[in-house]
C-alpha positions in Angstrom: 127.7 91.7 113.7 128.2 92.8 110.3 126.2 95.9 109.2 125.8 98.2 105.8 127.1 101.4 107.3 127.3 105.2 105.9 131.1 107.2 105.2 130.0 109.8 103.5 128.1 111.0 100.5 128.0 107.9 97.9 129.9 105.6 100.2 128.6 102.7 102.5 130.8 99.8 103.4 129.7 96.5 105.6 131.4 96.9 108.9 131.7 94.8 111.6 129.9 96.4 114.8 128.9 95.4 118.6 125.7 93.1 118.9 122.7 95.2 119.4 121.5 94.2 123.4 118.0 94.6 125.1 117.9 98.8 126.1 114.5 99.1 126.9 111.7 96.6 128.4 109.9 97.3 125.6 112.6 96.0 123.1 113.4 93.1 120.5 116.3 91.8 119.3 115.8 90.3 116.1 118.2 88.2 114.0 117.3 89.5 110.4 116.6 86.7 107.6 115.9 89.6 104.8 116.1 93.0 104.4 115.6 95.5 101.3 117.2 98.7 100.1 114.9 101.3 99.5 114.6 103.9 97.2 114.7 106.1 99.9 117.9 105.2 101.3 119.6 106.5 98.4 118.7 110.1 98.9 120.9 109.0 102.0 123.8 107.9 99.6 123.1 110.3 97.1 123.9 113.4 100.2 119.8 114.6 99.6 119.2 113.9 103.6 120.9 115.6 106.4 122.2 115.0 110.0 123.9 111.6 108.7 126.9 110.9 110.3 129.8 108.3 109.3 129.4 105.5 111.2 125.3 105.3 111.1 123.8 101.7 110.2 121.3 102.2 107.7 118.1 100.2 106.0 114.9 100.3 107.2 113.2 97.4 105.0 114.0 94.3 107.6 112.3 91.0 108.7 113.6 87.7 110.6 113.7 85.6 113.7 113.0 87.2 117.1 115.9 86.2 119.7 115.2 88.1 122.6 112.6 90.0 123.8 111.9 92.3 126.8 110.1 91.9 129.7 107.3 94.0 128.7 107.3 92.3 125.4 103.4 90.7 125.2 103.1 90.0 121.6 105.4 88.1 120.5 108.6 85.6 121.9 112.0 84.1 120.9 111.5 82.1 117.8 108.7 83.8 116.0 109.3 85.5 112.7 108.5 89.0 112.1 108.5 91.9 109.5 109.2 95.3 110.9 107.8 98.6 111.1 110.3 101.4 109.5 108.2 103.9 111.3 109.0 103.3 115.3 105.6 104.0 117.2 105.4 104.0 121.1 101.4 102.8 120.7 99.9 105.4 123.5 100.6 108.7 122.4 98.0 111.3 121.4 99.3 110.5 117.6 99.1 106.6 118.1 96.1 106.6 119.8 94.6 108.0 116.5 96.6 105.5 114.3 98.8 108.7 113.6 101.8 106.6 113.8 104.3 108.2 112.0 103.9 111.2 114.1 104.7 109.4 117.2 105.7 111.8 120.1 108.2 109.5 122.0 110.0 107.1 119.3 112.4 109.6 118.0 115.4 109.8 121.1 116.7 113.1 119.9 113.3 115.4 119.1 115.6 118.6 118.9 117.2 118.0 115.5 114.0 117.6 114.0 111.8 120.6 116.2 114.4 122.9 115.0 114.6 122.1 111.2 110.5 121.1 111.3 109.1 123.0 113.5 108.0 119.5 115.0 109.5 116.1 115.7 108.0 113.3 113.9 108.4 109.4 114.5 111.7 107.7 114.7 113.2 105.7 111.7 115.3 102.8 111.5 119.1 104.4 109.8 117.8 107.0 108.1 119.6 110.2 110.2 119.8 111.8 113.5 116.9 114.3 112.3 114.8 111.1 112.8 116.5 109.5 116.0 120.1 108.6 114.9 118.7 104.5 115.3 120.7 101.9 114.0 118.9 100.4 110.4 118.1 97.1 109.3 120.6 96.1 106.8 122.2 94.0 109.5 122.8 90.8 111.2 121.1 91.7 114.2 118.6 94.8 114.6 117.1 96.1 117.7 113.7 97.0 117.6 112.0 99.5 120.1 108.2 99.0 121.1 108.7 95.8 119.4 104.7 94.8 120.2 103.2 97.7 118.1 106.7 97.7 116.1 106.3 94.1 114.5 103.7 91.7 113.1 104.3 88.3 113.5 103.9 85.5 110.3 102.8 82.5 111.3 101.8 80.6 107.8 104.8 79.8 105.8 105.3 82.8 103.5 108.6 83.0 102.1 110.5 86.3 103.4 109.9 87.5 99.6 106.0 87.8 99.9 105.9 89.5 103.5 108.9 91.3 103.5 107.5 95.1 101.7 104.8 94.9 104.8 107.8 96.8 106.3 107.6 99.7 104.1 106.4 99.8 100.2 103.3 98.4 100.5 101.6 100.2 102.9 103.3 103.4 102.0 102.1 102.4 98.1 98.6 101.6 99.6 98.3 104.5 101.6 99.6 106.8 99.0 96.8 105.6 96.8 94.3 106.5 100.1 95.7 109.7 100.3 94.5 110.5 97.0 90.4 109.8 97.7 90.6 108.0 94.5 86.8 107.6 93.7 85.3 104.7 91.6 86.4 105.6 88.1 88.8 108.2 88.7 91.7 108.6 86.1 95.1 108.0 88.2 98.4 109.8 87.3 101.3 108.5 89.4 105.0 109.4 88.7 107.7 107.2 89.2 107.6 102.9 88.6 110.3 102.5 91.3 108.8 100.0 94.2 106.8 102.5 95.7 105.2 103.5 92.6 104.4 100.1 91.4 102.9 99.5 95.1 100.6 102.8 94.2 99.3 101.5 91.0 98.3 98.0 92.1 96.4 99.9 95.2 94.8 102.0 93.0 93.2 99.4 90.8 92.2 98.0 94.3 91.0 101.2 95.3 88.4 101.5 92.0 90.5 103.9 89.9 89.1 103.6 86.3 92.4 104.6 84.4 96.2 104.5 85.5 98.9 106.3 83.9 102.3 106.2 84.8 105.1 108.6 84.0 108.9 107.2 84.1 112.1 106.9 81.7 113.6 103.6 82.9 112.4 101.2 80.3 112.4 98.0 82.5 110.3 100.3 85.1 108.0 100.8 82.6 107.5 97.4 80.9 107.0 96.5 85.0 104.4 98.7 85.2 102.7 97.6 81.9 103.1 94.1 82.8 102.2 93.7 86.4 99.9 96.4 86.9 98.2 96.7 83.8 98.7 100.3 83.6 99.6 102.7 80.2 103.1 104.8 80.6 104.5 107.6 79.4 108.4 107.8 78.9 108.7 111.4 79.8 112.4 111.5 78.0 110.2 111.0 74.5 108.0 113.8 75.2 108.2 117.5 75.2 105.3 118.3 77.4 104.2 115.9 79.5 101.6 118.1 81.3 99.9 118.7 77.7 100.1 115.0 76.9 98.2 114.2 80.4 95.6 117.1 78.9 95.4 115.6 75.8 94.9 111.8 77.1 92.4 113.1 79.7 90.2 114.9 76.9 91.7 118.5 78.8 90.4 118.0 81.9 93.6 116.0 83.7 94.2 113.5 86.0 91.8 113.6 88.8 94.2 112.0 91.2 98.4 112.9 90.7 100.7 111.1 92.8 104.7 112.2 93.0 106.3 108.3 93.6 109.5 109.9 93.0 110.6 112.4 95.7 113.6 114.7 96.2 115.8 113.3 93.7 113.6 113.4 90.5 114.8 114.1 86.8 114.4 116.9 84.7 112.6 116.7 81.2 114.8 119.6 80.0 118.2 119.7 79.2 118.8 123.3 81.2 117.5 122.0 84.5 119.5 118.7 83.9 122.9 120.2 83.3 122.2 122.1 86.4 121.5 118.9 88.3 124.3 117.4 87.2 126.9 120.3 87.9 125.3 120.4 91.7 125.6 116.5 91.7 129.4 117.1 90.6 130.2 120.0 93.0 128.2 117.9 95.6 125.8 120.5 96.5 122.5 118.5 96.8 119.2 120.3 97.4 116.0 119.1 96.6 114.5 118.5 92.8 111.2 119.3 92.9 110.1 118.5 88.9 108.0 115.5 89.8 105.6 117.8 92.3 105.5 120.7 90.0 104.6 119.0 86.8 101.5 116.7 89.1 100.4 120.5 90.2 100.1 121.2 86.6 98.4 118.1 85.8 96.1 117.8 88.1 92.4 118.5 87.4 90.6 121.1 89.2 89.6 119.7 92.7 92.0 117.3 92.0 94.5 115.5 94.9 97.8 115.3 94.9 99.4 112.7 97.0 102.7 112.6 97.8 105.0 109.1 99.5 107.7 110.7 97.8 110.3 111.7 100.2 111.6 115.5 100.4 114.4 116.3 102.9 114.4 120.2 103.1 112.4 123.1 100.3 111.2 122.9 97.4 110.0 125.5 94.8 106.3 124.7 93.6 104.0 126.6 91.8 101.4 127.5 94.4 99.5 129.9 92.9 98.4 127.1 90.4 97.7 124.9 93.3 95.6 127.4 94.9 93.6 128.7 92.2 92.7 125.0 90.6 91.6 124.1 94.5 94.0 121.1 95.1 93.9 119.2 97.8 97.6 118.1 99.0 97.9 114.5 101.3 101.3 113.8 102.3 103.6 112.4 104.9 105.4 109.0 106.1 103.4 106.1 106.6 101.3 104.6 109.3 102.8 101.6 108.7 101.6 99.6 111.9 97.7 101.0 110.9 98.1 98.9 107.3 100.2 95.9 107.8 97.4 93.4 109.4 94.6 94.2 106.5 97.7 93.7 103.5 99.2 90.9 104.9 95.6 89.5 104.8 95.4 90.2 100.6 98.9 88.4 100.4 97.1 85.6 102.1 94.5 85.5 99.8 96.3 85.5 96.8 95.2 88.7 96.1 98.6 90.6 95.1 101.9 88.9 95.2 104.6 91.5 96.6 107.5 89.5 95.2 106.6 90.1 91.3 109.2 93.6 91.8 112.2 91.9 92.9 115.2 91.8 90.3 118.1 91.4 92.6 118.7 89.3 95.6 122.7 89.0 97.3 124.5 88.8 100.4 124.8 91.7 102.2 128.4 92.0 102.2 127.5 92.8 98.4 125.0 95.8 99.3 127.7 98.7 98.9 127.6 97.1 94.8 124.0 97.1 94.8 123.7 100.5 96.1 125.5 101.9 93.0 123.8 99.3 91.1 120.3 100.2 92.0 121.3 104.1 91.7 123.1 103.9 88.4 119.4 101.7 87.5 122.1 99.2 85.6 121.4 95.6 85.1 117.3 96.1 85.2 117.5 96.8 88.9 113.8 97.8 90.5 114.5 96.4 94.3 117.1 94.5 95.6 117.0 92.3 98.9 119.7 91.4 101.0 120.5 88.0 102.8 122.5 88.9 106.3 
């Protein structure tokens, strides 16, 4: 089969690798139809992740046909159509027993890496390192998928790929990022970052009651996205000195009651000093974690406030705690429970409630992904998401 695969830092190629084959009773083989690149799996390209080895298929955004199926495979059979978990759950653990899924104890195959560099191992991930498993990703032809009854949920109405597909990753993780921050009816929202996930966070948090959304980005096609489709105001943090003071000023001094850091390990700086430093560690390849996004929504936040974080981090990063303890914050973090949200969202796409497909700018073959990959980085051409046809 033909796979995106990882050579090193800011090079993927497709390659042409072995058909994956049943491993497990509890496996799938499925034969993917469509499959996304996340903003996540450039902190893989981009060096930010470690424990990635050349040679590892990546992508973790995948739907299509089922082709085979093990024999203690209940849920679903050859021929149905599926979206996939990125977060690989066994279903019986203590963690998945209390819909802790991303936590699972048994889906990650090499625990070790992550126990020593964690303290704990947390779920297995489709291609995104041997800290979390080392499992072949979705940007494929052909993806096995372990514990493929809790792993999948099966579409039986005729959907196109386009409006199911983000049930693998950014719209739960945009929904439960919103849940994370106990947004009460009313509540003024900040939320940085109008990549996927971020836009994903501001339509929940509309659902959720929020009175007031305000998002914080520089990409102007991000932000006219965000105005647009989720009805929210925006900030271009590259036109403002002090974006912490603006979110004062805008919030009559009190802040945002609910802050939410979209962005992750790879956000910007809004001053010139910590840029050229980015960009000389970005030159010299020496990628650590950027941390701006976090400390600005500590800042920000109102006292009592939440901060919610789906951003991804891959090792420390400087905050200010002492502001974070004094102002009382409460901090709600971690991968998504995927399996816990698809059922109830695929149910508002049903309805007509939401539309997932509104963020997609780009859709190729995938032997055009290592383009797309600089493409989406670089943020040329309008690119917010990009799907793949294997």
């Amino acid at each position: 089969m033909r796979a995106l695969t990882y050579h090193g830092q800011g090079d993927v190629r497709v390659d042409t690798h072995p058909d994956p084959r049943i491993e497990q009773p509890t496996d799938a083989i499925i034969r993917v139809t469509s499959t996304a690149i996340c903003g996540s799996d450039l902190h893989l390209y981009d060096g930010f992740i470690a424990m990635m080895k050349a040679g590892d298929i990546i992508g973790h955004e995948p739907m299509g046909i089922v082709e085979e199926v093990g024999a203690a495979v209940k849920n679903i059979k050859k021929g149905d159509r599926v979206v996939v978990s990125f977060t690989i759950s066994c279903g019986h653990c203590w963690f998945c027993e209390k819909e802790l899924y991303s936590m699972c104890d048994n889906s990650n195959p090499k625990p070790e890496n992550a126990i020593k560099a964690m303290g704990h191992s947390p779920a297995g991930v489709y291609g995104y390192s041997h800290l979390l498993g080392g499992i072949p990703g979705g940007q494929a032809e052909y993806l096995r998928v372990p514990y493929a009854d809790l792993g999948t949920i099966k579409i039986e109405s005729d959907l196109p790929d386009e409006k199911v597909l983000f049930l693998s990753d950014i719209f739960p993780t945009g929904y439960m990022a919103a849940e994370h921050a106990q947004i009460d009816k009313g509540d003024t929202v900040a939320i940085w970052g109008c990549g996927p996930v971020g836009l994903f966070t501001m339509k929940s948090a509309w659902m959720m009651g929020a009175g007031r959304v305000i998002a914080i980005d520089q990409v102007p096609e991000r932000l006219q996205m965000a105005r647009e489709h989720c009805q929210v105001e925006t900030i271009d943090f590259s036109e403002v000195d002090d974006v912490v003071g603006l979110l004062n000023e805008m919030t009559g001094g009190r802040g945002p009651d609910r802050c939410i850091d979209a962005v992750g390990a790879e956000s910007h700086a809004s001053n010139m000093v910590s840029a050229a430093a980015d960009s000389l560690k970005q030159t010299a390849h020496l990628q650590s974690d950027r941390p701006y996004v976090l400390q600005q929504a500590i800042m920000a936040c109102r006292k009592g406030g939440t901060l919610s974080i789906p951003g991804v981090y891959g090792s420390m990063a400087t905050i200010p705690m002492g502001p974070a303890m004094n102002k009382g914050l409460t901090f709600k973090m971690g991968q998504t429970h995927v399996q816990r949200y698809m059922q109830p969202l695929l149910n508002k796409i049903q309805k007509g409630e939401i539309d997932p497909s509104f963020l997609i700018t780009h859709t190729e073959p995938l032997e055009n992904a290592p383009a797309m990959y600089q493409k989406f980085r670089d943020k040329e051409d309008g690119c917010i998401k990009v799907v793949l046809k294997p």
